[in-house]
C-alpha positions in Angstrom: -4.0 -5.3 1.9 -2.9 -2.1 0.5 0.6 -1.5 -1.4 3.0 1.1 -0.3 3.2 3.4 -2.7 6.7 3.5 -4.1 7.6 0.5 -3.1 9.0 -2.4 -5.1 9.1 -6.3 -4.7 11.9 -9.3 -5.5 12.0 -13.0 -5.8 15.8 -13.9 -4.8 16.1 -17.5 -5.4 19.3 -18.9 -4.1 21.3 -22.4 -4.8 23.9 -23.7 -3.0 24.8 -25.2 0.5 21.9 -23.0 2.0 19.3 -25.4 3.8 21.0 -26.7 7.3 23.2 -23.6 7.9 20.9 -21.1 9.6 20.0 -19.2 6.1 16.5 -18.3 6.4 16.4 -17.0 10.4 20.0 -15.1 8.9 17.6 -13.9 5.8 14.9 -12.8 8.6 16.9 -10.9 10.5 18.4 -9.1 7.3 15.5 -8.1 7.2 14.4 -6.7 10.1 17.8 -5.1 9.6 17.0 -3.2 6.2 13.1 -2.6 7.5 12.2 -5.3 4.3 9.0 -7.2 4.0 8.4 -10.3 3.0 9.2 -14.1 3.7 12.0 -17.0 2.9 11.3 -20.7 3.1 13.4 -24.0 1.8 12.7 -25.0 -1.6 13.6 -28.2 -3.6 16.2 -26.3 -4.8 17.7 -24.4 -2.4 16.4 -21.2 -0.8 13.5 -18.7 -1.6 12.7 -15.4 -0.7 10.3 -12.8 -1.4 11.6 -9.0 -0.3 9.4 -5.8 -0.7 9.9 -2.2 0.3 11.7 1.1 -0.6 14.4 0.2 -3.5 17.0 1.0 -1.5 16.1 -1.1 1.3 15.4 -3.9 -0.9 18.9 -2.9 -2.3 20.5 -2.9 0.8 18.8 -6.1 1.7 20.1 -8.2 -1.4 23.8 -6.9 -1.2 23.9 -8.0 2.8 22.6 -11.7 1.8 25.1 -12.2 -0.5 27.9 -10.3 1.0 27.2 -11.6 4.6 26.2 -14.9 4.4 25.7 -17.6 7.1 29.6 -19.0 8.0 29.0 -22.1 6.8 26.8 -21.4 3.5 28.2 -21.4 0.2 26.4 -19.6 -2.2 26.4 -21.1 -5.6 23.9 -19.1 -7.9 21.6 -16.1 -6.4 19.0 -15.4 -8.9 16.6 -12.0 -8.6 13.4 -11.2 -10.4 11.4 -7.8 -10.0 8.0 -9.1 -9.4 4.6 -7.0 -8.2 4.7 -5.9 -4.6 1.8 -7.6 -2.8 1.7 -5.3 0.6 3.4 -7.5 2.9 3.7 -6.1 6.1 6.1 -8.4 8.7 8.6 -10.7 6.7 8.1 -14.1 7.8 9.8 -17.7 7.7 6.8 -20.1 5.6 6.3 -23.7 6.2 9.0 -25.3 3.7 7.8 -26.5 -0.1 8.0 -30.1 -0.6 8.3 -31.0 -4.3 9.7 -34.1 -6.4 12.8 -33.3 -7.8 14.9 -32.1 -4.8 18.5 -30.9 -6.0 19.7 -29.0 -2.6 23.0 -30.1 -0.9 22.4 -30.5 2.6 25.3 -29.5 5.1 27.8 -31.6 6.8 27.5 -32.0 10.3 29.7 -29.1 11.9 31.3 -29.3 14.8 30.0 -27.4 18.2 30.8 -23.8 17.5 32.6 -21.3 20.4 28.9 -20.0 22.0 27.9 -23.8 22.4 30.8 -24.3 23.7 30.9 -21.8 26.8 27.5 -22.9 27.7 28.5 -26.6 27.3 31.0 -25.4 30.2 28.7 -22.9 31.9 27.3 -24.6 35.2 25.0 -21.7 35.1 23.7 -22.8 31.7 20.5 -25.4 31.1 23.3 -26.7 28.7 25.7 -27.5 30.8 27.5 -30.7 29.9 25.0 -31.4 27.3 26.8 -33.3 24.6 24.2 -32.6 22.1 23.6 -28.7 22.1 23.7 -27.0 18.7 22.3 -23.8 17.1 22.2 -22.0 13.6 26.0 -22.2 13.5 27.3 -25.8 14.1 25.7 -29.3 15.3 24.6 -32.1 13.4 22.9 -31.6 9.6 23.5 -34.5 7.3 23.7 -37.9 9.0 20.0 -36.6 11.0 18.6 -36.1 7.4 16.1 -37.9 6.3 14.1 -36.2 3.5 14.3 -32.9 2.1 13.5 -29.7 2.7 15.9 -29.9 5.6 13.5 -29.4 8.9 13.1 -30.7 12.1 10.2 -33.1 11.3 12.6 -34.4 8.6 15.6 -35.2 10.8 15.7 -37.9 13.5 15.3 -35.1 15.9 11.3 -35.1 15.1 11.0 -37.9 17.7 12.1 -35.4 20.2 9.6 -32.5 21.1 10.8 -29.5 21.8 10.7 -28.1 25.3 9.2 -24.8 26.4 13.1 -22.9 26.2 13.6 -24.6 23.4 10.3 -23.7 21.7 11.2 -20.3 22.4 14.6 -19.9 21.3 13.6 -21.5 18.7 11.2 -18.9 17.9 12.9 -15.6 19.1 14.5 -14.3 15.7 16.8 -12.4 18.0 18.2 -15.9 19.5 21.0 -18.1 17.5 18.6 -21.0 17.9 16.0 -18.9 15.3 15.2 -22.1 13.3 17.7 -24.3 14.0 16.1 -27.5 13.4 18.8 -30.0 15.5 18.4 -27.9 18.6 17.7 -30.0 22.0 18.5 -29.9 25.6 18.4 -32.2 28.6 14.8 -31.6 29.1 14.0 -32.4 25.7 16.4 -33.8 23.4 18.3 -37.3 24.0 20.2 -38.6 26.4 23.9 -40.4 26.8 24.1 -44.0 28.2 27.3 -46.5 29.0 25.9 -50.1 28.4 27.9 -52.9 29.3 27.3 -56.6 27.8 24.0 -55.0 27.0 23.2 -53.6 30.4 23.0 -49.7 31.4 25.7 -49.3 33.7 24.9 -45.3 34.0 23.6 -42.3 32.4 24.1 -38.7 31.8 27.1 -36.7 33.0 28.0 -40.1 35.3 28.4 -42.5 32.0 30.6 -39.6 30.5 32.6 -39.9 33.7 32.8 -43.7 33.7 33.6 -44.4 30.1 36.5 -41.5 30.9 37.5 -44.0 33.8 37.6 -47.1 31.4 39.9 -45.5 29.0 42.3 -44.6 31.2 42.2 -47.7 32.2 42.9 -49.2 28.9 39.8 -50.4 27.8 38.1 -50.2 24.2 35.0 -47.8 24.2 32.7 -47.9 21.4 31.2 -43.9 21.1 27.7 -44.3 18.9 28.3 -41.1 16.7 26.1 -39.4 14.2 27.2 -41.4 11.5 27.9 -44.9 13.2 30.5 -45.7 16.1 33.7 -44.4 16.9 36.4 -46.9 18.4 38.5 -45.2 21.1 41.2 -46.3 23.3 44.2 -44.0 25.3 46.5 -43.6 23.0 49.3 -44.2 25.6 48.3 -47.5 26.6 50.2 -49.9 24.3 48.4 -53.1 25.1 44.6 -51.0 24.5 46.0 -50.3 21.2 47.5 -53.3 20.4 44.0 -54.9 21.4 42.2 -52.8 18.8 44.7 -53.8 16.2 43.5 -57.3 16.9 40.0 -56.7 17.2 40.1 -55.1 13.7 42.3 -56.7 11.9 44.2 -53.9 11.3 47.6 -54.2 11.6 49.2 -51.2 9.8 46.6 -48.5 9.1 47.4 -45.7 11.4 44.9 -44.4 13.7 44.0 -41.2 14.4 44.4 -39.1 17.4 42.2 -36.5 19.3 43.2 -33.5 21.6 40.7 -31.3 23.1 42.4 -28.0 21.9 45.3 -26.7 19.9 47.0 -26.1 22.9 46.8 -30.1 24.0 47.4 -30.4 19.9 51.1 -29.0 20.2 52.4 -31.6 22.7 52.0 -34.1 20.4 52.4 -32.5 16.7 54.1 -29.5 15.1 51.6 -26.5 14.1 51.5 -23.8 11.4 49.3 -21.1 11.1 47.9 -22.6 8.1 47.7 -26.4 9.6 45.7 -24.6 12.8 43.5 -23.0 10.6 42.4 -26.4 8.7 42.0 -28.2 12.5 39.2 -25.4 13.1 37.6 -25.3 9.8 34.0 -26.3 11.4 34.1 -30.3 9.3 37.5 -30.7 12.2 39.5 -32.9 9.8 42.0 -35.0 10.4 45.0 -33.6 9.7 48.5 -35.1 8.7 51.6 -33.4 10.9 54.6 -33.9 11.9 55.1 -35.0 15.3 57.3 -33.1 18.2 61.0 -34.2 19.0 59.4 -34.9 22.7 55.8 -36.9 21.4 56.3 -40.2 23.2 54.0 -42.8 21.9 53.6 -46.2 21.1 54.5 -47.1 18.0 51.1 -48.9 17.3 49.4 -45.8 16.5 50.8 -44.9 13.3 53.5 -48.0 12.5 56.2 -46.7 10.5 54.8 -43.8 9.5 56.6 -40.3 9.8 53.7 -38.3 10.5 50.6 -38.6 12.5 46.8 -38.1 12.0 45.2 -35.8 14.3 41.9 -34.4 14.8 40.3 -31.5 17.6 
């Protein structure tokens, strides 16, 4: 393969929170971008990436990946070494190298980002109430985990083909689901069920509907989440919550709350620009406000405590 002449080559090695947050299809389309060469794979240490072309496309190249990084990356150390150009013609995501000493921070799990979202509400969309949709952007990173490089036959997703659309989303550079190892669908990926004293009582969009039903109702619901279960009850129904307390044992730590926007948020708690800001940081932590002269609850949820936990 023959080398352009006047062309020059880098090896930009990069550490940091860069495997799980959609760095290497971001690095690939930099690149198509800049009209680089190349490829980028996941390393034991973070990311690496080989760029070739006219300096000032490799130039421009380097300043966009650290300038513009994914949303959620955080770029610790970028290092970059002239090396020989070796005539690459396309710039290409490798298979990821595996090595012994892995020292890479993997991503938190991020919550479903605004695009999932309208397709999550799209009846138009394959997606449509698909609790499980992801891409580049948010979905699930450390609690599916489990060894590095971060990749899909590496996270509990592997047990999960991907479907045809999926396979080609997950393909298309162009497409927010370039790479992104999590990504799934109802064809493909898993599936929700409501089991009751250990029998399936429904699945899909009707077991979303039913558990809805036994919370309003007052019952306890046990949601298996990434990282364990979540224990959920109205929080306007004084004898659910009192119920929990017993269950648990827990007679004074205060529970948290969930609304489904900020909107839902501000009947219940008082909001600052910079107290909205932390409820959308993508990790949606709960956060400690003030509640609103009319926020009628039971006292159960946060006993004698001035303030109350809340999350989106």
């Amino acid at each position: 393969m023959s080398t352009e002449e006047g062309s020059v080559a880098l090896r930009v090695q990069v550490r940091g929170r860069v495997q799980g947050v959609g760095f290497r299809p971001h690095a690939a389309r930099l690149a198509q971008q800049t009209g680089v060469s190349g490829w980028v794979r996941n390393g034991p240490a973070g990311v690496e990436i080989v760029v070739e072309g006219a300096a000032g496309a490799t130039e421009a190249f380097v300043q966009r990946l650290t300038g513009e990084p994914p949303p959620a990356a955080v770029l610790n150390q970028v290092e970059i070494t002239p090396i020989p150009p070796e005539g690459h013609i396309t710039f290409a995501i490798l298979r990821s190298e595996d090595a012994a000493a892995l020292t890479v921070p993997i991503a938190p799990d991020l919550a479903t980002c605004s695009a999932c979202l309208v397709e999550l509400r799209d009846p138009a969309s394959r997606f449509y109430g698909y609790p499980f949709l992801n891409c580049t952007q948010c979905g699930p990173r450390y609690t599916v985990v489990e060894a590095l490089p971060y990749d899909r036959p590496h996270t509990t997703l592997a047990a999960w083909p991907m479907c045809g659309a999926c396979t080609a989303e997950y393909a298309d550079p162009q497409d927010r689901r370039y790479h992104a190892q999590p990504t799934a669908c109802p064809r493909c990926g898993p599936g929700v069920h409501l089991v009751i004293d250990g029998t399936t009582m429904a699945e899909g969009a009707d077991a979303i509907a039913q558990t809805a039903t036994l919370l309003r109702d007052g019952d306890i619901v046990a949601v298996k989440g990434l990282g364990g279960y979540l224990l959920a009850c109205d929080a306007q129904h004084a004898e659910a919550l009192e119920a929990l307390r017993t269950r648990k044992g827990r007679r004074e730590k205060p529970f948290a709350l969930m609304a489904r926007s900020l909107a839902e948020a501000r009947r219940w708690v008082r909001l600052t620009p910079a107290t909205e800001a932390l409820l959308t940081e993508p990790a949606r932590p709960i956060v400690l406000l003030p509640p609103t002269k009319d926020a009628v609850l039971p006292d159960a949820v946060a006993p004698g405590r001035d303030e109350l936990g809340l999350m989106l």
